[in-house]
C-alpha positions as CSV (number, residue, x, y, z in Angstrom):
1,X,-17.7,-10.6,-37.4
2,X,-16.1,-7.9,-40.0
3,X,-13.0,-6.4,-39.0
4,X,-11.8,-3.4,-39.7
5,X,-8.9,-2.4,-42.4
6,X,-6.6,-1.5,-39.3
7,X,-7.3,-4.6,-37.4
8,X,-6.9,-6.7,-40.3
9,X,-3.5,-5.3,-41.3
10,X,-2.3,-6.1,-37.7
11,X,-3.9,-9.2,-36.5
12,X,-4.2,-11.1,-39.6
13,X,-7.3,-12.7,-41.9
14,X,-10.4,-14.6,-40.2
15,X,-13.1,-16.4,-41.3
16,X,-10.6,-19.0,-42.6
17,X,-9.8,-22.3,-41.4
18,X,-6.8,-22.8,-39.1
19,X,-3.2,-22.6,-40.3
20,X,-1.4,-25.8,-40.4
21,X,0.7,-23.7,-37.9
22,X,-2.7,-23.5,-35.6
23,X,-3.6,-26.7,-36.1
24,X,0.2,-28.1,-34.6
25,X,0.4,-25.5,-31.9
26,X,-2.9,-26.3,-30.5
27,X,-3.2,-26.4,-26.9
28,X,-5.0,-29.3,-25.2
29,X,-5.5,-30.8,-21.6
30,X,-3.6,-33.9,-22.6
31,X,-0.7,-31.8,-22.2
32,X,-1.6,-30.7,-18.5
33,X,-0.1,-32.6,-15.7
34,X,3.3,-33.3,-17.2
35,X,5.7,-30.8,-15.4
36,X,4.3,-27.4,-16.7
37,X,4.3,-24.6,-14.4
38,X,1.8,-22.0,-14.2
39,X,2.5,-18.3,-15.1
40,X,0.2,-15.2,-15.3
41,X,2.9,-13.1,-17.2
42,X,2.2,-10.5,-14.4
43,X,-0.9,-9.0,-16.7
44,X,-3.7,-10.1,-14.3
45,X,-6.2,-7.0,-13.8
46,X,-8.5,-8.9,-11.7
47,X,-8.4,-12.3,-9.9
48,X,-11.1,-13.7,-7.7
49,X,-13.9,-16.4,-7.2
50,X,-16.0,-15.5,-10.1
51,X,-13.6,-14.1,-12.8
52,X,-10.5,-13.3,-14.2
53,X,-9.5,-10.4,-15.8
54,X,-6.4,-10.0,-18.3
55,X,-5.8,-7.1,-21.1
56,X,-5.0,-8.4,-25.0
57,X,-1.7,-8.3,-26.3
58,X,-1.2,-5.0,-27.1
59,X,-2.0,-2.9,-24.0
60,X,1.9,-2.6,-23.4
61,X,4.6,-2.9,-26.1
62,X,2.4,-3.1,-29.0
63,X,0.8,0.3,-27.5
64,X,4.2,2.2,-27.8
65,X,5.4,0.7,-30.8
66,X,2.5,2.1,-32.8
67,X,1.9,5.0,-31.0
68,X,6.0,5.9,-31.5
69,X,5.1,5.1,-35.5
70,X,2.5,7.1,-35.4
71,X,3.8,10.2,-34.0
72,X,7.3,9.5,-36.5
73,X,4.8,9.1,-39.5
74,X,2.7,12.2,-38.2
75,X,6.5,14.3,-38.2
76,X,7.6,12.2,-42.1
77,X,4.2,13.8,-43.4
78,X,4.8,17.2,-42.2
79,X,8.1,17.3,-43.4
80,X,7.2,16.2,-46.4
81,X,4.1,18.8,-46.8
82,X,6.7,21.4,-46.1
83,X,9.1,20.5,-48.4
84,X,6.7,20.2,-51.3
85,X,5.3,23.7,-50.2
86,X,8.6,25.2,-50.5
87,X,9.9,23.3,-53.5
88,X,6.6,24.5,-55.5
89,X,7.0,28.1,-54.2
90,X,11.1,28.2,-55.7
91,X,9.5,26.3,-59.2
92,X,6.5,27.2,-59.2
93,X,5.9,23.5,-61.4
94,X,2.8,21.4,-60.2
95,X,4.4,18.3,-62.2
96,X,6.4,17.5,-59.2
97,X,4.0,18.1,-56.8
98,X,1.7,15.6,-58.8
99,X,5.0,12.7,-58.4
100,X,5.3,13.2,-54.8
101,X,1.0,13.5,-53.8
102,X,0.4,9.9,-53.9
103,X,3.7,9.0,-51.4
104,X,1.8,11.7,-49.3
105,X,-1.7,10.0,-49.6
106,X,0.1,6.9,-49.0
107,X,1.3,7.5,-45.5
108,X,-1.4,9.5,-44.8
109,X,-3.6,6.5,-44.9
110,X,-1.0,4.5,-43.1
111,X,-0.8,7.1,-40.1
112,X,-5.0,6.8,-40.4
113,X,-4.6,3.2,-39.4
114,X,-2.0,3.0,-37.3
115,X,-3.9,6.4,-35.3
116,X,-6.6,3.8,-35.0
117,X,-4.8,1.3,-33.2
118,X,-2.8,3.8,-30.4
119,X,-4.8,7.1,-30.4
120,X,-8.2,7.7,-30.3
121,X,-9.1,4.0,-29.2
122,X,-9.0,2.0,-26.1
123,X,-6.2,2.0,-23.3
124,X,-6.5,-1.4,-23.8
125,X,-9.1,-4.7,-24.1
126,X,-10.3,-6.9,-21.9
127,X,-10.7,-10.5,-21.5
128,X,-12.8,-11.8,-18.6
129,X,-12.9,-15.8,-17.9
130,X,-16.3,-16.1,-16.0
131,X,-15.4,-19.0,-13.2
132,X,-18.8,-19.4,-11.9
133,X,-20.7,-19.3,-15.2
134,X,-18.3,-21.1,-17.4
135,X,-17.7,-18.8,-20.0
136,X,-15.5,-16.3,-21.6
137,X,-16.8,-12.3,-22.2
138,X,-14.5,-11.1,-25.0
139,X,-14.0,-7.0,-25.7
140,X,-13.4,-6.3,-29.5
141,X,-11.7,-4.3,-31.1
142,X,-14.7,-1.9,-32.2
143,X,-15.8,-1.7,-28.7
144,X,-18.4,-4.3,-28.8
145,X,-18.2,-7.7,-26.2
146,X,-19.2,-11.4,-26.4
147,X,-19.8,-13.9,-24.6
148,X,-18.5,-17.5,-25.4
149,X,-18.9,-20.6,-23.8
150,X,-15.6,-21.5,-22.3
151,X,-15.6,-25.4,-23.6
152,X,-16.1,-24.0,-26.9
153,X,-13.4,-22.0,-27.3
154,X,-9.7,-23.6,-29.4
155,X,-6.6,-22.3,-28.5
156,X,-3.7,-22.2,-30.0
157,X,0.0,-20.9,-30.7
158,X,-0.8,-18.5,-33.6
159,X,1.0,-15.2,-35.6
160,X,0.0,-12.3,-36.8
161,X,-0.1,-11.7,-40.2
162,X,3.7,-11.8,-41.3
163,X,5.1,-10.8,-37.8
164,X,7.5,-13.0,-36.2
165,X,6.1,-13.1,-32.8
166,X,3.7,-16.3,-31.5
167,X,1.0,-15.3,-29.6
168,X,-1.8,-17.5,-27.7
169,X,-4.9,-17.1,-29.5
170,X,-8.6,-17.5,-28.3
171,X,-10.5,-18.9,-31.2
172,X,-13.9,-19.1,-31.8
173,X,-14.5,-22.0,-34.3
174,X,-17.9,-21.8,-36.5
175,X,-19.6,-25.6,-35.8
176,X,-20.9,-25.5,-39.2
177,X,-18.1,-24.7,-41.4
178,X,-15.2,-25.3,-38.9
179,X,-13.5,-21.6,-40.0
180,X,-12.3,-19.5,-37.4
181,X,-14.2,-16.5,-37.2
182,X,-12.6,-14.3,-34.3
183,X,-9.4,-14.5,-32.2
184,X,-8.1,-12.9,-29.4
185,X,-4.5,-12.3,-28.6
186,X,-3.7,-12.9,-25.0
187,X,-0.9,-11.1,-23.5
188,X,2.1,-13.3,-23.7
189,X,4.3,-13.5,-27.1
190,X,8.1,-15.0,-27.5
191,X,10.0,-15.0,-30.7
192,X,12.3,-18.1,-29.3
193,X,12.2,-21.5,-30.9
194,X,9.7,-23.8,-29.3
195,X,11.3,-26.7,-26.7
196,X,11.1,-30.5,-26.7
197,X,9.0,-31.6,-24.0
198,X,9.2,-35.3,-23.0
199,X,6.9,-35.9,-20.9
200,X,3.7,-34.4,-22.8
201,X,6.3,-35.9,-26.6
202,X,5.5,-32.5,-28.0
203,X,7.4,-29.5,-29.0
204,X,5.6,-26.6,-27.3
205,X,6.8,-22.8,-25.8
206,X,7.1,-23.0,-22.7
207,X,5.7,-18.9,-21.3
208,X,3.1,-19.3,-23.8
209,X,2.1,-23.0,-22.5
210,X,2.3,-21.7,-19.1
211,X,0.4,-18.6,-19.3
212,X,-2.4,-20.6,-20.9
213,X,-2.1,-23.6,-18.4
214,X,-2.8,-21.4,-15.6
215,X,-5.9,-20.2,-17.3
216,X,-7.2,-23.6,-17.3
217,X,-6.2,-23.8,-13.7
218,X,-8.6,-21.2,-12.9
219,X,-11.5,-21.9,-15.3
220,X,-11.4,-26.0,-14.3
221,X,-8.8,-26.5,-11.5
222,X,-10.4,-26.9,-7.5
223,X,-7.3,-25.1,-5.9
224,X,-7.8,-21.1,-6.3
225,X,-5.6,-19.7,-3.0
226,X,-2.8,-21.3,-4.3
227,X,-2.9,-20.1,-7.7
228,X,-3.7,-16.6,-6.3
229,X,-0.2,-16.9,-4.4
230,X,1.2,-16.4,-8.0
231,X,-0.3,-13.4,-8.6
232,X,1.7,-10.6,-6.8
233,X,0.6,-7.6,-7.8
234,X,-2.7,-6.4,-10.2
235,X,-2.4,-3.5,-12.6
236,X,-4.9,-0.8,-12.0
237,X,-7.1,-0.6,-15.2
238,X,-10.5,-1.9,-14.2
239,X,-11.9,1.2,-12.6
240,X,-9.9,4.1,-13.9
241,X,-7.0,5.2,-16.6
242,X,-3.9,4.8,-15.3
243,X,-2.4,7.6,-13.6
244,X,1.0,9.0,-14.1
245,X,3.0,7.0,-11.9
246,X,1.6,3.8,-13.3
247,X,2.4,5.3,-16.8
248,X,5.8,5.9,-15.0
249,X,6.2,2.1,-14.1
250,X,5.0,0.6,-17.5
251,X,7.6,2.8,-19.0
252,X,10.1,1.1,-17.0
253,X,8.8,-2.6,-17.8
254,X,8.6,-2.3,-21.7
255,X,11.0,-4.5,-22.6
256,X,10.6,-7.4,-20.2
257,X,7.7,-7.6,-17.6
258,X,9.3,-10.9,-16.2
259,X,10.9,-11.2,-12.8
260,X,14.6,-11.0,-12.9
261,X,16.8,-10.5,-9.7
262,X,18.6,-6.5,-9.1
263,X,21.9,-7.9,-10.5
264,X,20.3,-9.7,-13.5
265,X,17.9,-7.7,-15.1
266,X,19.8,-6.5,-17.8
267,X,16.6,-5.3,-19.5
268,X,16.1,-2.5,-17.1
269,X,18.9,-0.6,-18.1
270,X,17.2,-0.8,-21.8
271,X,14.3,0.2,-20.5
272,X,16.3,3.1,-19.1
273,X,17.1,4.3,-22.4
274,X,14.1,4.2,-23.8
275,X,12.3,6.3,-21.0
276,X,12.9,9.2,-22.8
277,X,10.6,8.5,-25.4
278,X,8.3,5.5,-24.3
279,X,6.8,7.6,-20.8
280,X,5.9,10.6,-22.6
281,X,4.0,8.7,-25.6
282,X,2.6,6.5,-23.0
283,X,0.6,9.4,-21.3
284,X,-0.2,10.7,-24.6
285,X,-1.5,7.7,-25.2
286,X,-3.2,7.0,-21.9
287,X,-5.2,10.3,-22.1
288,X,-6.2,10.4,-25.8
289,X,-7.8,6.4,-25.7
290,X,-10.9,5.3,-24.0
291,X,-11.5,3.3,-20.9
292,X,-13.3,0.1,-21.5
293,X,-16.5,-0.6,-20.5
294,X,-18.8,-3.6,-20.0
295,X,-22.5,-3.8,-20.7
296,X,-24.3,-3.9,-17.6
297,X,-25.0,-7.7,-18.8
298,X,-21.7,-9.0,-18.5
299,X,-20.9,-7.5,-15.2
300,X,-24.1,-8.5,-13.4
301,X,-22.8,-12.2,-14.5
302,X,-19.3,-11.0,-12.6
303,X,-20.9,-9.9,-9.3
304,X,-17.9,-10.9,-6.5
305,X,-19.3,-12.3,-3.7
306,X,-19.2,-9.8,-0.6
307,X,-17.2,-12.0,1.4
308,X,-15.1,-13.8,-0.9
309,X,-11.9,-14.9,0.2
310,X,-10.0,-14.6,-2.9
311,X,-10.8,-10.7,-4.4
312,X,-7.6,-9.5,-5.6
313,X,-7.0,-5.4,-7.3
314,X,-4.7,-3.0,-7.6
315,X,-6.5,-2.4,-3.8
316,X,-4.6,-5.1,-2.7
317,X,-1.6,-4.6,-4.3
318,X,1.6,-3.8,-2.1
319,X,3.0,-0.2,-2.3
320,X,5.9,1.7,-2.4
321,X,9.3,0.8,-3.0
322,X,8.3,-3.1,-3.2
323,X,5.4,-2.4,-6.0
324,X,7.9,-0.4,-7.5
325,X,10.7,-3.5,-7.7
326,X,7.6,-6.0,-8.3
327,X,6.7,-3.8,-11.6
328,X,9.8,-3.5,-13.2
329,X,10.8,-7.0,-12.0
330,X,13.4,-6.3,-10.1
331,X,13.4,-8.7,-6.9
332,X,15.4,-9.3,-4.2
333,X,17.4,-12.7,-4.0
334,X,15.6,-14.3,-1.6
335,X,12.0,-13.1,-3.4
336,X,13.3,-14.5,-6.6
337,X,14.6,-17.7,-5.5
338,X,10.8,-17.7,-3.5
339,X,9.2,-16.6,-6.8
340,X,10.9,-20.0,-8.4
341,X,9.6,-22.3,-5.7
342,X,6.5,-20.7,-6.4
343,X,6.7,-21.9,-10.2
344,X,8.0,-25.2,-9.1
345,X,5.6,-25.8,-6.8
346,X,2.3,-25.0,-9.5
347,X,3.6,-27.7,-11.7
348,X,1.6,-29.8,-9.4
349,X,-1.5,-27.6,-10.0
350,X,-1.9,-28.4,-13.6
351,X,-4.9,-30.1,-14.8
352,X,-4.4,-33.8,-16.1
């Protein structure tokens, strides 16, 4: 699959084999079983019988950070048009017009990628992990969608490009040549140094570890209303954009999407800051991209059952004041302590 220029500069090369990196991090079943909890990084879209839905990395943070470069470049090149405008006007000499053109054309083609990736795109892209039929439907970056069978897809701890953040990556592996030929980013990333486990005698982080482990659960695990117990609330961007309060509440969850407790959630009064600035890009951004949509293929393989049990939504999701504290992450004592009986309690869910 080519990439484009944009997705290249930001995700990193493919068609190559995997890093040595890769190749350490990789994530395995043998691993399963030994004390990991389970953890959905509150970035579930869907949740029932026959799929899961979860957005890439990128629907979020990622989403602001280039859309706030990409406004600051957009102001940088204006600035910069006007003050060669006016210099040549006073001098009336070309010669230093001619020094400064290609800085201009340089972050002119900068703000063309970068418009690519937060404008004028997709409010974000899907991953769907079919239950029922065992495999995975992927939304690229361009807009089109594969399918993979689930057993054939690697994962593992990867970066992108020079970025310090580790991501977990669905690869798809070419049989033939054994190069990596697509990834996807799910949405989880830590820049913290990875922990000694015992039990699995392997160095591993532990949200990424978790996030993935409770993938498997679902895909390959025979226990589904307990792991829906650790979903408690679904963000609303399987049917529709976002509206403005939701645009409201991601504001206020950029730094840290986590569950902390009211007098512990320090990153909510960062968060606070930054309101100023991250709610009004974040609409911006909301109404200039696209909402995905996939081919009438994939979702007649997704069809819920009419009476399932287990069909979770933003439909189902609690309102008011408590989806408010659940969004930002701001529980209540008692819900947090709950929350971490929740995560002890789904180490015994993992798959061995």
């Amino acid at each position: 699959m080519k990439h484009s220029i944009a997705q290249r500069s930001i995700e990193g090369p493919v068609n190559r084999p995997l890093t040595n990196f890769e190749q350490v991090n990789r994530l395995d079943n043998h691993i399963l079983g030994k004390g990991i909890p389970l953890y959905q990084s509150n970035a579930i879209i869907r949740f029932n019988s026959t799929f899961l839905e979860i957005p890439q990395d990128g629907f979020s943070n990622n989403r602001f950070v280039f859309s706030f470069s990409a406004l600051f470049l957009l102001f940088m090149i204006a600035a910069l048009i006007y003050f060669m405008a006016s210099f040549f006007m006073v001098n009336a000499s070309i010669k230093y017009i001619l020094l400064l053109l290609p800085f201009l054309l340089g972050l002119g083609f900068l703000e063309y990628l970068i418009l690519q990736v937060s404008f004028f795109n997709y409010t974000h892209r899907p991953i769907r992990f079919n239950r029922k039929k065992q495999c995975v439907h992927f939304f690229r970056f361009n807009g089109t969608q594969i399918t993979v069978p689930w057993k054939d897809i690697v994962f593992t701890c990867s970066k992108k490009n020079s970025q310090p953040c580790i991501y977990v990556t669905a690869n798809i592996i070419d049989k033939e040549t054994g190069f990596m030929t697509e990834r996807f980013f799910l949405p989880e990333m830590t820049t913290s140094s990875p922990f000694f486990h015992p039990p699995a005698d392997r160095y591993y982080y532990p949200d990424l570890v978790s996030l993935w482990a409770f993938i498997v659960e679902y895909m390959e695990g025979d226990n589904l209303p307990k792991l829906s117990g650790l979903v408690y609330y679904c963000l609303p961007f399987d049917k529709k954009k976002e509206n403005i309060y939701w645009s409201f509440l991601m504001s206020l969850r950029l730094l840290d999407p986590q569950f902390r407790t009211y007098y512990f959630n320090i990153f909510f009064i960062g968060d606070l800051l930054f309101f100023p600035i991250s709610f009004p890009i974040r609409v911006l951004s909301t109404w200039t991209n696209k909402l995905p949509k996939w081919r009438q293929e994939i979702e007649a393989q997704c069809q819920v059952d009419a009476y399932d049990s287990i069909n979770l939504s933003s439909e189902t999701n609690p309102t008011g004041w408590k989806l408010f504290r659940y969004v930002t992450g701001m529980l209540k004592p008692e819900e947090f302590r709950s929350w971490l009986k929740d995560m002890e309690n789904s180490e015994s869910l993992s798959r061995q």
